[in-house]
C-alpha positions as a printed Julia matrix, in Angstrom:
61×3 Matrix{Float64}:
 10.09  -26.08  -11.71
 12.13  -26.83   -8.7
 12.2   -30.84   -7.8
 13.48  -33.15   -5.41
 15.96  -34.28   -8.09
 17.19  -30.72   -8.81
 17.76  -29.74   -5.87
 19.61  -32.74   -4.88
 22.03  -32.49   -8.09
 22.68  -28.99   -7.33
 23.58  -29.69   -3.8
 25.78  -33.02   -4.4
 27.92  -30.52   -7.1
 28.16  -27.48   -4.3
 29.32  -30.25   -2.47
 31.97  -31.63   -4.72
 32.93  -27.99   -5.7
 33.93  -27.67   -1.9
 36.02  -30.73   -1.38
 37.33  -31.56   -4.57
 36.71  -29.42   -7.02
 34.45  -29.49  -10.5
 35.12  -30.6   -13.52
 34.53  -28.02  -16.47
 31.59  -30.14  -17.91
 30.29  -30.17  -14.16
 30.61  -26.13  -13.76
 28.99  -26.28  -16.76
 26.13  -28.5   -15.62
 25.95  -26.06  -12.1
 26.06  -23.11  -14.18
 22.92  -24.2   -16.23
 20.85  -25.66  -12.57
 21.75  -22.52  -10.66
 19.86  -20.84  -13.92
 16.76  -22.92  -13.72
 16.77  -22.74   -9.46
 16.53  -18.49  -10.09
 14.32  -19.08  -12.7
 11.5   -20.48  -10.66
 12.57  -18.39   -7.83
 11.61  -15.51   -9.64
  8.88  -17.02  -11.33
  7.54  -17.4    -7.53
  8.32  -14.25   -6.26
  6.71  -12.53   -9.2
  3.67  -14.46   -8.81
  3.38  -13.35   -5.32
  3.61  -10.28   -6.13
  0.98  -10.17   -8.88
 -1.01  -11.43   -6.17
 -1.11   -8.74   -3.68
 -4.04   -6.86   -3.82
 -3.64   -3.42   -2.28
 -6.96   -1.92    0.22
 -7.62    1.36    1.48
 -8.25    1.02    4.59
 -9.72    5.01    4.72
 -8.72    7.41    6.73
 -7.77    7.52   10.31
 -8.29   10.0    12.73
């Protein structure tokens, strides 16, 4: 599940990364949020998807 909280950690470390660098035990820590971010991305996409409910709309002429 995406939170407040982990999105916030995973921005304040892209923002570290970009100014002064990572640590390994904070790639490490990045590595494993960026993970659990796609996660419930896909978990939200695919849900969406599962969703969709396709109609024929019949023919036109």
């Amino acid at each position: 599940m995406i939170t407040p909280e982990l999105l916030a950690r995973i921005n304040e470390l892209a923002r570290k990364k970009r100014t002064i660098g990572l640590s390994e035990e904070e790639l490490a820590e990045q590595k494993k949020l960026y993970a659990i971010y796609l996660a419930a991305i896909r978990g939200q996409v695919t849900d969406l998807l599962e969703s969709i409910e396709f109609v024929d709309g019949g023919t036109k002429k």
